[in-house]
SETI-262837 format. One record per residue (C-alpha): x, y, z; residue in one letter. Coordinates in steps of 0.2 Angstrom, whole numbers, padded with zeros to 4 digits, always signed. Layout:
BEGIN
XYZA
...
//
This chain:
BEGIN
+0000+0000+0000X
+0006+0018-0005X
+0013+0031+0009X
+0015+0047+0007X
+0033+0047+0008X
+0034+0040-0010X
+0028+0056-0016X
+0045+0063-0012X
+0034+0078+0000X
+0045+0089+0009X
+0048+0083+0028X
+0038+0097+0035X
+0022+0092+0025X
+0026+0074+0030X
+0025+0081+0047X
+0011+0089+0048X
+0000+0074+0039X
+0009+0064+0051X
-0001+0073+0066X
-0014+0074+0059X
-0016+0056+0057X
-0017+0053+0037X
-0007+0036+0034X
-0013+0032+0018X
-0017+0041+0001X
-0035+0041-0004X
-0037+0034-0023X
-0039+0052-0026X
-0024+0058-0017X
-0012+0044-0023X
-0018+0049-0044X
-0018+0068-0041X
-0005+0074-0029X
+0011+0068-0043X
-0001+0076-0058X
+0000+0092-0048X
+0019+0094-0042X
+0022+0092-0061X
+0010+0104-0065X
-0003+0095-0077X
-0019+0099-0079X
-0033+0091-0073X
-0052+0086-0072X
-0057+0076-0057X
-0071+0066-0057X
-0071+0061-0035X
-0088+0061-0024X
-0089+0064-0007X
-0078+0057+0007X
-0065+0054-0006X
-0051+0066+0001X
-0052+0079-0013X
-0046+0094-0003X
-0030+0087+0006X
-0027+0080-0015X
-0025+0098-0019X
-0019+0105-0004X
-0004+0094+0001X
+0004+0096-0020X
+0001+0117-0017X
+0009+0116+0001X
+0021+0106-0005X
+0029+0119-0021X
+0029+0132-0010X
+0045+0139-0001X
+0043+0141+0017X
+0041+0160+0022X
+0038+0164+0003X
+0028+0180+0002X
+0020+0179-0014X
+0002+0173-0019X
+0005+0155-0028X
-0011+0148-0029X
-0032+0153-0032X
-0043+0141-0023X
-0062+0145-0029X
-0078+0136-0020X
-0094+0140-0022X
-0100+0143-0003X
-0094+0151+0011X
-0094+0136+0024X
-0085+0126+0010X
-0072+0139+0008X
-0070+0141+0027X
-0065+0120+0025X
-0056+0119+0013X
-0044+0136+0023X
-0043+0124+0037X
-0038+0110+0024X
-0024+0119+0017X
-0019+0129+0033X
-0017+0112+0046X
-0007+0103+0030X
+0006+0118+0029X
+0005+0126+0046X
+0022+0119+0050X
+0029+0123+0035X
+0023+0142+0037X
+0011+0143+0023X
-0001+0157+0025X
-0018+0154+0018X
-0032+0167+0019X
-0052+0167+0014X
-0058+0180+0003X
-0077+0180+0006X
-0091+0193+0002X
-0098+0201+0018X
-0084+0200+0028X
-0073+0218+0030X
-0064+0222+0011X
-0051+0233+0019X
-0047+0219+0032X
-0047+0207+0019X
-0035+0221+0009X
-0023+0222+0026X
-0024+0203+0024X
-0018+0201+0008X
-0002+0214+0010X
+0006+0206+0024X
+0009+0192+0011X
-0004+0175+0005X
+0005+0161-0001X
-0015+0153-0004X
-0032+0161-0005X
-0046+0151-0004X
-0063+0162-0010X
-0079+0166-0017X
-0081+0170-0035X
-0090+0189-0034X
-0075+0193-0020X
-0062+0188-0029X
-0067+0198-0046X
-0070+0212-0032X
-0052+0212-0026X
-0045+0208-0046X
-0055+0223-0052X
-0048+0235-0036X
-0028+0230-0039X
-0028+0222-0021X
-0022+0204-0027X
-0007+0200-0038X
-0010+0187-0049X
+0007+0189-0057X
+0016+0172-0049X
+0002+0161-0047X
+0007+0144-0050X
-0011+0135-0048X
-0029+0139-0051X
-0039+0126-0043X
-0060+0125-0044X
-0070+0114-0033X
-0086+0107-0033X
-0085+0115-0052X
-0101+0109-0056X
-0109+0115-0045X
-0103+0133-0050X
-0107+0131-0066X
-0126+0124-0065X
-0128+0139-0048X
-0122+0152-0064X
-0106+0158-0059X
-0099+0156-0077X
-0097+0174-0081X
-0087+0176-0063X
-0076+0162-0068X
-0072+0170-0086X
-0067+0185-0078X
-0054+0179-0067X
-0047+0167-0078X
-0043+0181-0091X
-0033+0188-0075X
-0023+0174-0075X
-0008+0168-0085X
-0012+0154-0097X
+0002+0143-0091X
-0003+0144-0075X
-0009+0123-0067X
-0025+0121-0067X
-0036+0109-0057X
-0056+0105-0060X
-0065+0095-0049X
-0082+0088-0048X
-0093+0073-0042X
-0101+0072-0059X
-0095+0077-0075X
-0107+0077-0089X
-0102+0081-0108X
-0106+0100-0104X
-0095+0102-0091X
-0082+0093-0099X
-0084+0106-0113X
-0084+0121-0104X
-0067+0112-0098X
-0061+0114-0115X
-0062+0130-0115X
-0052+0133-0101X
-0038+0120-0103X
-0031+0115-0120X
-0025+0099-0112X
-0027+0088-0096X
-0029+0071-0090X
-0045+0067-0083X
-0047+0055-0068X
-0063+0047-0062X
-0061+0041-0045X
-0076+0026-0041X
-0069+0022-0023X
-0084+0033-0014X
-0100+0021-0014X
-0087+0006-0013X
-0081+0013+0003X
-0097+0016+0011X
-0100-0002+0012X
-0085-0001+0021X
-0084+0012+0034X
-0103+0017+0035X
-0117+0003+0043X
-0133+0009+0035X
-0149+0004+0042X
-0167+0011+0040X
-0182+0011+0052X
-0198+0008+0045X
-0211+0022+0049X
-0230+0019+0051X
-0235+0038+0054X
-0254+0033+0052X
-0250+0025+0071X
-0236+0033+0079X
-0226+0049+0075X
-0213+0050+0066X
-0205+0061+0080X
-0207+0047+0091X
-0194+0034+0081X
-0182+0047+0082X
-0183+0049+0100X
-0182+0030+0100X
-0167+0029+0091X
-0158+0041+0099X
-0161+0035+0114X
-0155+0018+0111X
-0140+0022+0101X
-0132+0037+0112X
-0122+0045+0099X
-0110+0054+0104X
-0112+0064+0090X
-0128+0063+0076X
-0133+0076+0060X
-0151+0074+0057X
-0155+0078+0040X
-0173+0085+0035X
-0179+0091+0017X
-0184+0108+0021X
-0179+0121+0033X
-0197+0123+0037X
-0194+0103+0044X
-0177+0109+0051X
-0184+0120+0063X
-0199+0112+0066X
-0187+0096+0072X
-0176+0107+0079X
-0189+0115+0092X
-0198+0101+0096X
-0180+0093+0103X
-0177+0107+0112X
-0192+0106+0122X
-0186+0086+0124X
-0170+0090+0133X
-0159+0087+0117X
-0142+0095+0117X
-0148+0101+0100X
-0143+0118+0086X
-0148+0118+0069X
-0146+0128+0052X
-0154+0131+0037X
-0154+0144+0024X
-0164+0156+0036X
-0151+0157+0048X
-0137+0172+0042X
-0120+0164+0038X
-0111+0172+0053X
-0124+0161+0066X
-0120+0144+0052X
-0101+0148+0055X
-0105+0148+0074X
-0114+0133+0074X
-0104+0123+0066X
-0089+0128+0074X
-0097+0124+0090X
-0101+0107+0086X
-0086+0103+0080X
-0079+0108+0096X
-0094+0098+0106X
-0104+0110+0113X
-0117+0102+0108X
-0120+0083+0101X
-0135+0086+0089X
-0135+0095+0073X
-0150+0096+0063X
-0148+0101+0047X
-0156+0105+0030X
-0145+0099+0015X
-0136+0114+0018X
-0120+0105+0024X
-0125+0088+0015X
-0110+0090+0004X
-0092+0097+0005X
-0091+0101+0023X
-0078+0093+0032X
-0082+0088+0051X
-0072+0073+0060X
-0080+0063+0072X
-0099+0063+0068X
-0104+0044+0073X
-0123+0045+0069X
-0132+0053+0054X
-0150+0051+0054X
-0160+0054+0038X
-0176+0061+0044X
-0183+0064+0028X
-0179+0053+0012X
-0168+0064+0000X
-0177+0063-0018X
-0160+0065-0025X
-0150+0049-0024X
-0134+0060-0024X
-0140+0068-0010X
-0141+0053+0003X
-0122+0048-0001X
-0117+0067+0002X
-0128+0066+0019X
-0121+0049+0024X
-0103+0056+0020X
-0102+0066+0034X
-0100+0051+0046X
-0086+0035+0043X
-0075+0050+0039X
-0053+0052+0042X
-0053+0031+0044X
-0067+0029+0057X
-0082+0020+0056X
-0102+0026+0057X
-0119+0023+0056X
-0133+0031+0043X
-0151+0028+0048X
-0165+0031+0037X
-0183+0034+0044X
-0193+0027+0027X
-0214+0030+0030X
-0223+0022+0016X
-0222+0036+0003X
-0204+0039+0005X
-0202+0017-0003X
-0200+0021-0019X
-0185+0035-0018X
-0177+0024-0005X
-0177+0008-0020X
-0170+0021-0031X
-0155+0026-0018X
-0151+0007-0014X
-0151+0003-0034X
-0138+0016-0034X
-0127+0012-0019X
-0128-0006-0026X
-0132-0013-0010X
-0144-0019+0001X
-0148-0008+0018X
-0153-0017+0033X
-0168-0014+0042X
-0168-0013+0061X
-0183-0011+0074X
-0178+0002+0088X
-0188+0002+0105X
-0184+0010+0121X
-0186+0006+0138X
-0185+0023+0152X
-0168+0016+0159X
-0162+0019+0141X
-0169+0037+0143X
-0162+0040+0158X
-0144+0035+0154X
-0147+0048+0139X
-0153+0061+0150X
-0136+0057+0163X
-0125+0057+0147X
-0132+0075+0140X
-0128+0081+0157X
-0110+0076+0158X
-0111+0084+0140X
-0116+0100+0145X
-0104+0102+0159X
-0089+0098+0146X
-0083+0082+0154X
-0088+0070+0139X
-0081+0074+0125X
-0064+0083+0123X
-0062+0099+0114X
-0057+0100+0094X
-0045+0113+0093X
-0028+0116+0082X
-0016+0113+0095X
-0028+0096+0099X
-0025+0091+0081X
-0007+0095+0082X
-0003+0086+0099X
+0008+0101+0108X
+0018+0104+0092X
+0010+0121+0088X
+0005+0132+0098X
-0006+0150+0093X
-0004+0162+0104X
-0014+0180+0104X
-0005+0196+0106X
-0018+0212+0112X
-0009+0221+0098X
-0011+0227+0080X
-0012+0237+0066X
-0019+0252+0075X
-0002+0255+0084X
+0007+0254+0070X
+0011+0237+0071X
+0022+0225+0057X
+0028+0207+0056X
+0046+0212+0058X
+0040+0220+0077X
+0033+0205+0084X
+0047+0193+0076X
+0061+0205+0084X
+0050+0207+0103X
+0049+0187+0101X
+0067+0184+0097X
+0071+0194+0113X
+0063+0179+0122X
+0074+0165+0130X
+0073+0150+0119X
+0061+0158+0105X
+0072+0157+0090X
+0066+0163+0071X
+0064+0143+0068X
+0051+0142+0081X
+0037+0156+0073X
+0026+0149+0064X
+0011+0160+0053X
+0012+0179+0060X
-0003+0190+0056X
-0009+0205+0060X
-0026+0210+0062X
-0034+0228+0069X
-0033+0228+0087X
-0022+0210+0088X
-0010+0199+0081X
-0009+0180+0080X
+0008+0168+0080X
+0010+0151+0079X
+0024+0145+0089X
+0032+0129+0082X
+0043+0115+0091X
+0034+0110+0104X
+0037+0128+0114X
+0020+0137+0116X
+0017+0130+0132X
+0033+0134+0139X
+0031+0150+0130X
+0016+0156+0138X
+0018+0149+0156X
+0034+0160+0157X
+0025+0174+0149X
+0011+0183+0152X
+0015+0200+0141X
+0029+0205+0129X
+0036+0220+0125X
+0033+0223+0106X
+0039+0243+0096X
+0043+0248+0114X
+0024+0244+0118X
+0019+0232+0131X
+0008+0218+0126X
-0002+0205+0134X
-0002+0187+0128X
-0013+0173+0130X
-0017+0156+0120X
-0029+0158+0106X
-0043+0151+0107X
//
């Protein structure tokens, strides 16, 4: 079986995919990561669960020098949140090599974005309609980018972001690496492709529903709702099963928070979002489950496909997805980075023929279980959302978590406003004892505060000795970020 190592990575990128516990290369990862060190073009064929951001990410971190200033490679998504992942992707993969990565979204600040951008971005990860706002305004240099990378590119085609698209590739040199990537590729797509790129190499990847049967027990409950609630089944299930972590998906947001406020009353430890809700509160939400806050998510198909979060163990379909595609993006989002999960569909009478259709398409068959519970069952569920809520079931999910020790952000209460520069923090933080230049990780600096990643294993140290520094004659207080 193929390790990273034979793609001849540098040792910091070995590193950081050594912490963060990926072993082995995805199908995906093992055909695209020597494609794009050599710099060939590609269209990706690659569902779900595949592994497509790290494909991309761990190549681009890769060709990058470490503390290299300028911008080498375009990311563009079509959503916020899957921006927001595939940042995280990019940032965790090169964060010990000192890769600086940014998102470049609409609604958030354009002059912070611009401050951003001039303290130097090796990646930027973005939304079309922002990007073209930054091209058009002479804030971005496209002038050394060495890839140009589109994902989900379907998707940004069929939402009608085609015009966008042109416009920023006729800001970019035509030599520069290119790399498309889609779960479906139809003949349309692939000749919109052809406009774009003179040549690549296409690769379908057809390990997704394979995998499933692997890492994913799927199971459905059949539903009378002419005798008992489909509410009630749930409660059962969840009951019986004590997930750590669930995503209940429902069809509608109407459903969504319908669901969500009748669990609520319940006692679940419970958040939901839709499409309602503004993208601020989503990013909130989601960032609080991942960090276990709460153990319920309920959802509409809003983060069905391309958000990345580790750990789920349950995901309930609550509502039958007319769209076969849709139920393998859904059940995606558990048996994820090597672990096993569980999918259960509630299937009422009318929901039969769209669930045929999605086991026809898996190609295989999906057990049906019965799930009653008893009052002990719900009172070890009530003691375990308890111990839940006071924070002593589940361990947090933070950077330094991921990194075991080996980085370390810290915050520093100053920025921009007192005139402040990367070269003042790195020459207050080679004052201290046993800080050296290899040990400073990702420096930015934002308005009122500045972030630095401290490398080797230091941070701790670093802060317990310190509780301020003295930055431009200046002092400033120091704390962990969080």
């Amino acid at each position: 079986m193929k390790k990273f190592d034979e793609f001849n990575l540098d040792k910091e990128i070995l590193k950081s995919l050594n912490i963060l516990n990926y072993n082995t290369p995805t199908e995906v990862q093992d055909k695209v990561i020597p494609k794009l060190i050599d710099k060939n073009n590609i269209l990706v064929k690659s569902k779900t669960g595949t592994g497509k951001s790290a494909s991309f990410a761990i190549p681009i971190c890769n060709q990058i020098k470490s503390l290299e200033k300028d911008l080498k490679a375009l990311v563009i998504v079509p959503t916020r949140e899957l921006a927001l992942q595939v940042k995280e992707e990019i940032e965790n993969i090169g964060r010990i090599k000192r890769i600086k990565c940014s998102a470049i979204l609409g609604k958030d600040s354009f002059n912070n974005q611009v401050l951003e951008l001039k303290q130097g971005v090796n990646v930027i990860v973005a939304t079309p309609g922002r990007m073209i706002d930054h091209i058009t305004k002479g804030s971005v240099d496209l002038s050394k980018l060495e890839y140009f990378v589109i994902d989900e590119v379907d998707k940004m085609f069929t939402k009608g972001f085609k015009t966008d698209i042109d416009t920023i590739m006729k800001n970019i040199d035509k030599n520069v690496c290119k790399a498309f990537f889609s779960a479906t590729v139809e003949d349309d797509l692939k000749n919109i492709c052809d406009e774009y790129m003179k040549e690549y190499d296409y690769i379908e990847i057809k390990e997704s529903i394979n995998k499933l049967q692997n890492k994913i027990l799927q199971q459905y409950i059949q539903v009378d709702i002419k005798n008992s609630p489909k509410y009630k089944y749930l409660e059962s299930l969840l009951y019986k099963f004590k997930p750590d972590t669930a995503i209940i998906f429902t069809n509608t947001k109407k459903q969504a928070q319908n669901l969500y406020e009748k669990m609520k009353e319940s006692g679940f430890l419970v958040e939901h979002i839709s499409g309602d809700i503004s993208q601020e509160r989503r990013f909130y939400i989601i960032d609080s489950f991942k960090k276990h806050e709460f153990n319920i998510l309920i959802s509409s198909d809003i983060i069905s496909r391309g958000i990345h979060i580790d750990d789920v163990s349950l995901v309930v379909n609550y509502d039958i997805p007319v769209d076969k595609e849709v139920y393998v993006h859904r059940i995606g989002r558990t048996g994820r980075a090597g672990k096993d999960g569980v999918a259960v569909s509630l299937v009422s009478e009318q929901d039969y023929k769209y669930f045929e259709e999605i086991k026809d398409y898996i190609k295989q068959e999906i057990d049906l279980i019965e799930v009653e519970h008893d009052e002990k069952d719900k009172v070890d569920y009530k003691i375990k959302v308890n111990e839940l809520k006071e924070g002593s079931s589940l361990s947090t999910n933070s950077d330094e978590d991921k990194f075991g020790g080996e980085i370390t952000k810290i915050h520093i209460n100053i920025g921009k406003k007192k005139k402040i520069r990367i070269g003042d923090i790195v020459g207050a933080l080679n004052n201290i004892e046993n800080i050296e230049n290899s040990d400073l990780g990702v420096i930015k600096i934002y308005d009122n505060y500045s972030t630095v990643d401290i490398l080797n294993k230091k941070g701790k140290d670093f802060l317990n000795n310190n509780s301020e520094i003295i930055v431009k004659n200046k002092k400033a207080k120091i704390r962990e970020e969080k």
